[in-house]
C-alpha positions in Angstrom: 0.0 0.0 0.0 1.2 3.4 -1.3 1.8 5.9 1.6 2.8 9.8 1.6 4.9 11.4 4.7 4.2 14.9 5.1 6.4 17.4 6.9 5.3 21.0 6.5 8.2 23.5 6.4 7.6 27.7 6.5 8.4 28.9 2.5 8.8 32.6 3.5 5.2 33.4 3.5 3.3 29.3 3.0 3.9 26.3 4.0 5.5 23.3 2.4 5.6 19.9 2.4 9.0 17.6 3.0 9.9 13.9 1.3 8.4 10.9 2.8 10.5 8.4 4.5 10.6 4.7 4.5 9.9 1.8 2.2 7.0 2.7 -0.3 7.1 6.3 0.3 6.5 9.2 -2.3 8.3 12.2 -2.5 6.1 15.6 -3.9 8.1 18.9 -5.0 6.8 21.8 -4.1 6.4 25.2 -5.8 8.5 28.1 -4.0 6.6 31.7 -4.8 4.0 33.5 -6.2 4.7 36.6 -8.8 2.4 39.0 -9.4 3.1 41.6 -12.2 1.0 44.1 -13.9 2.0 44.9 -17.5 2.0 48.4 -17.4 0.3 50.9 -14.4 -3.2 51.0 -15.0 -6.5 51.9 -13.2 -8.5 49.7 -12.8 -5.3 47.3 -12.1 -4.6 44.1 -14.3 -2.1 42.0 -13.0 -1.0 38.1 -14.0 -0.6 35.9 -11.1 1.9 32.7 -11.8 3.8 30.2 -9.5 7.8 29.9 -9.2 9.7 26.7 -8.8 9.3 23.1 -9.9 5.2 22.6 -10.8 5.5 19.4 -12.0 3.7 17.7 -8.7 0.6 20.2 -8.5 -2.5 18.8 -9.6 -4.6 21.8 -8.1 -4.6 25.9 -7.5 -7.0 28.1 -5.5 -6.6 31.5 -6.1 -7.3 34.4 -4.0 -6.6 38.1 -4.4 -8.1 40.8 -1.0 -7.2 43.7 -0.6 -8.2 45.0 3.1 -9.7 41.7 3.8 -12.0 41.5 1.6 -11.6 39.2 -1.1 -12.1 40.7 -4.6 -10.8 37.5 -6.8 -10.6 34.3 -6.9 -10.3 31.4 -9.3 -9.3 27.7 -10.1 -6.7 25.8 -12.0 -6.4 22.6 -12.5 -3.9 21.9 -15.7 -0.9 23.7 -16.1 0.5 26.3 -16.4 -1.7 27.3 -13.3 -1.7 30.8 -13.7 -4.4 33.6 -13.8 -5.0 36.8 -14.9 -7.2 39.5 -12.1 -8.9 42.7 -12.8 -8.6 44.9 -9.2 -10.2 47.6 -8.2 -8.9 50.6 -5.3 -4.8 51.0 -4.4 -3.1 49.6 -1.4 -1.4 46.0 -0.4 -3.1 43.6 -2.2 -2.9 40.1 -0.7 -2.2 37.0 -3.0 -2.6 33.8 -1.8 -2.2 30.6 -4.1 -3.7 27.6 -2.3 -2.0 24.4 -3.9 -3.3 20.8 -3.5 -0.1 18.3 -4.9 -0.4 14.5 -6.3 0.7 13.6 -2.5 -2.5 14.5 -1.3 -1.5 17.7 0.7 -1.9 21.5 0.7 -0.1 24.1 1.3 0.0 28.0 0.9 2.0 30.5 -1.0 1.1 34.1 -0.2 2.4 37.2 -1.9 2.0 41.2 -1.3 1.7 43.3 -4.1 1.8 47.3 -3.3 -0.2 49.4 -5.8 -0.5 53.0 -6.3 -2.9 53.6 -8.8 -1.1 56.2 -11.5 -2.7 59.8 -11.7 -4.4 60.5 -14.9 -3.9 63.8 -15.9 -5.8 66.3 -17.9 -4.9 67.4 -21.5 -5.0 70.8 -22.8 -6.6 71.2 -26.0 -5.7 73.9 -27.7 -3.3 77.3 -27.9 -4.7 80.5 -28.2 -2.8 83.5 -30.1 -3.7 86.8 -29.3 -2.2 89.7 -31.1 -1.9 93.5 -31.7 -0.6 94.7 -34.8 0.7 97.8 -36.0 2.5 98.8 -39.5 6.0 98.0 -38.9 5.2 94.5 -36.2 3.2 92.1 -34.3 3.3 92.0 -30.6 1.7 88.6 -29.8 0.7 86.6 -26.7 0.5 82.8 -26.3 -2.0 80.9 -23.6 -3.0 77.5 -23.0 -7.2 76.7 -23.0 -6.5 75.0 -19.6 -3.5 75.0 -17.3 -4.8 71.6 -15.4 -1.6 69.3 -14.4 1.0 71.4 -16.0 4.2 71.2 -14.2 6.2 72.9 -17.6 5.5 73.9 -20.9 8.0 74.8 -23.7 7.3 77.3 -26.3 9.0 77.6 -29.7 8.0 79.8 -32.8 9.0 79.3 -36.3 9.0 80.8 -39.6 9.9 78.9 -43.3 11.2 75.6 -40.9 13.8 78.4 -39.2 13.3 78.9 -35.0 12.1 82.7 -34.0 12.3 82.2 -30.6 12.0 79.9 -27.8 11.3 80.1 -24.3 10.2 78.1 -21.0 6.8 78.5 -18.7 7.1 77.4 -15.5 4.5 78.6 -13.3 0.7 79.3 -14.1 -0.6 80.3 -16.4 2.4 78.4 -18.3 1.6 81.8 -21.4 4.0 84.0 -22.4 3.6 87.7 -23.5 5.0 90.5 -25.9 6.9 88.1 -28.4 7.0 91.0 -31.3 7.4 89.4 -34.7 8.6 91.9 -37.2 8.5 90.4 -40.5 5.2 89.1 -41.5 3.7 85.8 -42.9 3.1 82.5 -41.7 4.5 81.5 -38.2 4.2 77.8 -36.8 3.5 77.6 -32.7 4.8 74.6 -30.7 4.0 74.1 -27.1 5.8 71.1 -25.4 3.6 70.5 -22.5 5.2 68.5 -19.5 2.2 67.0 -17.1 2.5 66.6 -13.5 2.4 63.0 -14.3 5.5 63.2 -16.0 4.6 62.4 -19.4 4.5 65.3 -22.5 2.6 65.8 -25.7 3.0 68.8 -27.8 0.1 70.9 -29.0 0.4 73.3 -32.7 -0.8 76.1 -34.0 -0.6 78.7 -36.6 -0.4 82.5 -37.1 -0.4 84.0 -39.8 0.7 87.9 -39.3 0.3 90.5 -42.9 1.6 94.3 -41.7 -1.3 96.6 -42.5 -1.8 97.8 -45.8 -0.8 101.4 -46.3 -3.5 104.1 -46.4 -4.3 107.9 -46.1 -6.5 109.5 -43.7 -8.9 111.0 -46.1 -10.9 113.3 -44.0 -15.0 113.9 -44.1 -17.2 116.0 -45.7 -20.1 117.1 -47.7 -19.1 117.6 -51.6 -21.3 117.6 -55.3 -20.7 114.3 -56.8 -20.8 114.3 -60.6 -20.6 116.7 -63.3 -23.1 118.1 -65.5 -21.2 118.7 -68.6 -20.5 114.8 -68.7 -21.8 111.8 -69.6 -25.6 111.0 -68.8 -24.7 108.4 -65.9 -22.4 111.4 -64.3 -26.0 113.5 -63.8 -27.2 114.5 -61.7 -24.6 116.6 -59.9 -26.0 115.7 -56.1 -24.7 116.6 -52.7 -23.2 113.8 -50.6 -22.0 113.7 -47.0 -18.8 111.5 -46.6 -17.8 110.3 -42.6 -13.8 110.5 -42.7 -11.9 107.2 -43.6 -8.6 105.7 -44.3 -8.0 104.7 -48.1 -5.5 102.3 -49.7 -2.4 104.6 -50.8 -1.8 102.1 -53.3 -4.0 99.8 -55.2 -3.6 96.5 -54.2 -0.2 94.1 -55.2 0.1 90.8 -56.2 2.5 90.8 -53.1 -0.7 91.7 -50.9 -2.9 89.3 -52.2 -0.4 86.3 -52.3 0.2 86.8 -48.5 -3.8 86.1 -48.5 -3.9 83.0 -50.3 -0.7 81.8 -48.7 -2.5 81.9 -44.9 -5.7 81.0 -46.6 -5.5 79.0 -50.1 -8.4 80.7 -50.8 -9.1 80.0 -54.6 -10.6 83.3 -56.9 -13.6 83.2 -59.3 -11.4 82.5 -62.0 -9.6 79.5 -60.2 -12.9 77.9 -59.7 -14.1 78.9 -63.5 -10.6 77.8 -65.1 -10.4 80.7 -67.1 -10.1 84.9 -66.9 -11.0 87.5 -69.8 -7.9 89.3 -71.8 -8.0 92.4 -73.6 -5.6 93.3 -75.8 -6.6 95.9 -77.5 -8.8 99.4 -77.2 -12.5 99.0 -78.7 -11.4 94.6 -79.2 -13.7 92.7 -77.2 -11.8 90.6 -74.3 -10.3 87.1 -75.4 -11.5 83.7 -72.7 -8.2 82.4 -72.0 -7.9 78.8 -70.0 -5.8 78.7 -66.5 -5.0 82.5 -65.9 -5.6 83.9 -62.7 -4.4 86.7 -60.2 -1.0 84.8 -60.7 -0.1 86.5 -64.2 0.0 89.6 -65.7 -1.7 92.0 -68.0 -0.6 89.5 -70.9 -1.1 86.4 -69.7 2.5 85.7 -68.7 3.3 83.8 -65.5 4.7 86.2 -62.7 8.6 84.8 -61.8 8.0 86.4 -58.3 5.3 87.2 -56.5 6.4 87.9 -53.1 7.6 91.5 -53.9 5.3 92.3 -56.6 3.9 95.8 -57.0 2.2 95.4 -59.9 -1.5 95.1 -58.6 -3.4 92.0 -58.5 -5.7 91.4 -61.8 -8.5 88.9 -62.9 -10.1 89.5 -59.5 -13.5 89.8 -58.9 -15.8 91.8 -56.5 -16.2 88.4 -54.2 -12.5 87.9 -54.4 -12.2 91.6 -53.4 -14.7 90.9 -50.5 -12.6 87.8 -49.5 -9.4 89.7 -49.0 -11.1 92.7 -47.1 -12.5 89.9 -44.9 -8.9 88.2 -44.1 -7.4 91.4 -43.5 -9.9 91.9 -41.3 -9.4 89.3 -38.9 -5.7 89.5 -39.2 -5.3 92.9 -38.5 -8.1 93.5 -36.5 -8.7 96.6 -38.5 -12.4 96.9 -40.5 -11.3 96.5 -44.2 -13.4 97.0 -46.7 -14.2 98.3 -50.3 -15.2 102.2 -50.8 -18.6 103.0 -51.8 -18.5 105.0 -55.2 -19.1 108.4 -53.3 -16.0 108.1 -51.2 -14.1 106.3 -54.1 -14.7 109.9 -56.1 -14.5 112.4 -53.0 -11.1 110.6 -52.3 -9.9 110.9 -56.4 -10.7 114.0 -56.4 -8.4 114.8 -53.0 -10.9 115.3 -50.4 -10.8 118.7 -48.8 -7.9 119.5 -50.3 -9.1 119.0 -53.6 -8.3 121.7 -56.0 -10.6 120.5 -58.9 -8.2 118.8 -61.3 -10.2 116.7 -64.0 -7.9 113.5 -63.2 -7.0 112.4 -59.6 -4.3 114.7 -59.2 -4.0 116.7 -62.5 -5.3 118.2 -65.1 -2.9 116.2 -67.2 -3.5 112.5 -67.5 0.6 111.8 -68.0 1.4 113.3 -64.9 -1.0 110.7 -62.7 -2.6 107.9 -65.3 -1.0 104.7 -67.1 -3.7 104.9 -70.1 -4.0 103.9 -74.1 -1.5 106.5 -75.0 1.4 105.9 -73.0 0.9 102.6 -71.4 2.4 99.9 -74.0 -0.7 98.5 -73.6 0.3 96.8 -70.3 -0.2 97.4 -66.7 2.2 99.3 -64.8 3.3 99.0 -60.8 1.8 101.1 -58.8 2.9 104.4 -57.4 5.2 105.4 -60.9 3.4 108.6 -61.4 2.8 111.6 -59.6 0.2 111.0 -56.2 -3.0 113.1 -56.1 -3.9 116.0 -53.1 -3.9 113.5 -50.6 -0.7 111.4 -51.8 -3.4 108.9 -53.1 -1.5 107.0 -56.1 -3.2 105.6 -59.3 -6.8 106.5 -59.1 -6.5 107.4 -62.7 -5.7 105.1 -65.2 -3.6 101.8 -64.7 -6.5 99.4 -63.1 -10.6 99.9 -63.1 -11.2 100.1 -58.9 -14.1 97.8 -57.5 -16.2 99.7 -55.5 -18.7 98.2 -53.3 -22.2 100.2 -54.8 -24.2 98.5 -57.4 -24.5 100.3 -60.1 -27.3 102.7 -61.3 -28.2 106.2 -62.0 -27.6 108.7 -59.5 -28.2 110.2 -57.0 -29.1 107.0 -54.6 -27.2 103.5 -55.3 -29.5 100.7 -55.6 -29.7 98.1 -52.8 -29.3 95.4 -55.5 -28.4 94.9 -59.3 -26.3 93.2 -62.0 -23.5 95.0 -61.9 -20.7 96.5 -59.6 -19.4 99.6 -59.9 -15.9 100.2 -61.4 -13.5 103.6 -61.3 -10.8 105.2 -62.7 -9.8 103.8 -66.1 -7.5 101.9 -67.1 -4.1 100.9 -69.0 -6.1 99.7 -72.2 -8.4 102.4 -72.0 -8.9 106.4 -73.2 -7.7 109.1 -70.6 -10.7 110.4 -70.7 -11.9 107.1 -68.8 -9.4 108.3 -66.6 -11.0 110.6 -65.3 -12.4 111.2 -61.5 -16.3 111.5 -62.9 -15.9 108.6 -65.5 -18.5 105.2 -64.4 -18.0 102.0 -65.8 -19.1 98.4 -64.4 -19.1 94.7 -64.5 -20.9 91.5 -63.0 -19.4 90.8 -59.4 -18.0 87.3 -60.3 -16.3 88.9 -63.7 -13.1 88.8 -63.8 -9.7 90.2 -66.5 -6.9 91.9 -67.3 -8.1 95.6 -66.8 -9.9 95.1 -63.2 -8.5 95.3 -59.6 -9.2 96.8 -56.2 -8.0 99.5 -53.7 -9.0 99.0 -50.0 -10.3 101.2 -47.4 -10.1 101.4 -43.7 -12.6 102.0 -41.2 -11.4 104.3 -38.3 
């Protein structure tokens, strides 16, 4: 008769059973430990319990995991490899006890403690704000964090065209910084490296996009006779019109201006989205549809080489474009940009108060201030070649037809609605006499060509 000798020995925390002794009797190894080990900190906790030492004897396993005396696990194997996975719940000393039955016919215990701090979870921020106040020669600009929840550090670094601006460290709330002045303008990439209380980082982007103000002339208010009545029937009647005082472009705007715009945008013009843009070539020709030209080329269809410093002003745009860009510069600038009505378009031409009645925005002679049919090459010109008018306004005769923001219609009230836009000022292709500060013209807002731009103006 088979018989088993049991002697139970203290294994640091269980008990353990020794060899038999004498003829017939069977020897059991015994296990030695228990491990415990989480695969990564976690909350709730999930940790793998498993047995060290020689298993081969065990026939049986009764798990038990309690953390404060209460149990919150148990389980039962009976095949190798006798091991378990639990799911816990709280922080503390968790108590593992592995409750072994061998081949012998025995028991014994293996206990194990397992200290767990449950790992703080901490908060992300979401987003950076940029806050800014611009003037004409910089940007002073301040950065902040939507939350400064479980921020123990935050590194800030600004960069222009891949190249680093600046860089600096928050350590204390509210982790921002202040007064970074950026004094060339264009698109700037934001970085915050954001170090948590729980040591971990993650790194949060933004954008700004900074354009300096365009430049403009004060052009003062008051009550003036728009029109003339010696010219042609859509200059009648001569009518009186009160103008509130407002800043105008000095300049009509560049291909340089309107590139920074569709560089911080990619905002796509009329003639993008239609494929094509009208060319004129010549005085009294109707315009020529030309495929893939847009505010990218100039006057005759050629492909600018550069358009970052580009003073020639911006063609094929329409009134929408023209709205788009007022818009932008808006937000940017935090300046109210707009187009002119046709009253203050004329009351500007003609130089405001200190207009001294020249038929053309600064002379009586169309060579001294307008690019026209006659001297012209039949090409647009850069702005600000010929002489300025009263109030250092440049190129409100001749060179580009000027958007204005009125429909167009007989005088003396603009209608609310209508086909067409107004346009000013003549043009490279046309006669000075369309030059001059009375002269009307107009086109559909969405139309587009070589002959048409815009000049801006700035509400104080």
């Amino acid at each position: 008769m088979l018989s088993c000798k049991l002697e139970l020995i203290d294994n640091t925390k269980g008990v353990n059973p020794g060899t038999g002794s004498g003829s017939g009797t069977t020897t059991c190894v015994n296990a030695t430990g228990v491990t415990a080990i989480a695969p990564s900190a976690q909350n709730p906790l999930s940790i793998n319990l498993d047995l060290t030492g020689d298993l081969k004897d065990i026939t049986k396993v009764d798990w038990s995991v309690s953390l404060n005396n209460i149990e919150q696990y148990q389980s039962s194997q009976s095949a190798s490899p006798f091991s378990t996975s639990a799911t816990l719940k709280g922080e503390g000393t968790f108590v593992v006890t592995a409750k072994v039955l061998n081949k012998c016919g025995s028991t014994y215990s293996l206990t194990k403690d397992y200290i767990y701090v449950a790992p703080k979870i901490c908060t992300k921020v979401q987003s950076i704000t940029v806050s800014n106040t611009s003037t004409s020669t910089q940007s002073v600009i301040s950065l902040a964090l939507s939350a400064t929840t479980d921020i123990a550090k935050v590194d800030w670094s600004i960069s222009q065209g891949g190249l680093k601006v600046t860089e600096t460290s928050s350590l204390t709330t509210p982790y921002g910084v202040t007064n970074l002045n950026l004094t060339t303008d264009g698109k700037f990439d934001i970085q915050a490296k954001i170090t948590t209380t729980c040591g971990d980082s993650y790194t949060l982007t933004n954008t700004y996009y900074y354009v300096k103000p365009i430049e403009t002339v004060l052009v003062s208010g008051s009550t003036y006779s728009m029109g003339r009545e010696n010219g042609a029937d859509d200059e009648k009647p001569v009518h009186s019109v009160s103008i509130t005082s407002f800043y105008i472009g000095k300049y009509e705007v560049t291909v340089e201006e309107f590139n920074k715009f569709v560089e911080a945008t990619s905002y796509l013009t009329d003639a993008e989205r239609a494929k094509y843009s009208f060319i004129y070539t010549q005085p009294g020709q109707a315009p020529v549809q030309k495929s893939g030209i847009t505010w990218r080329y100039d006057s005759e269809g050629i492909l600018h080489t550069n358009l970052k410093n580009n003073t020639n002003p911006a063609l094929y745009l329409s009134y929408y474009d023209a709205i788009a860009f007022c818009d932008w510069m808006t937000n940017t600038t935090k300046k109210t940009y707009r187009l002119p009505t046709e009253a203050e378009w004329e009351y500007a031409a003609r130089g405001g108060r200190l207009s001294t009645g020249k038929a053309y925005a600064g002379s009586n002679d169309p060579n001294e201030v307008a690019w026209y049919n006659g001297n012209s090459s039949l090409r647009v010109r850069p702005v600000g070649l010929k002489k300025a008018n009263e109030l250092g306004v440049f190129d409100m005769s001749g060179n580009i037809y000027e958007i204005c923001s009125d429909w167009y219609g007989s005088y003396p009230t603009p209608p609310s609605s209508g086909a067409n836009k107004v346009l000013r000022g003549g043009s490279w292709l046309d006669s000075f006499l369309n030059s001059s500060v009375y002269d009307r013209s107009y086109a559909t807002p969405n139309g587009n060509s070589n002959i048409t731009g815009f000049r801006i103006t700035i509400q104080p």
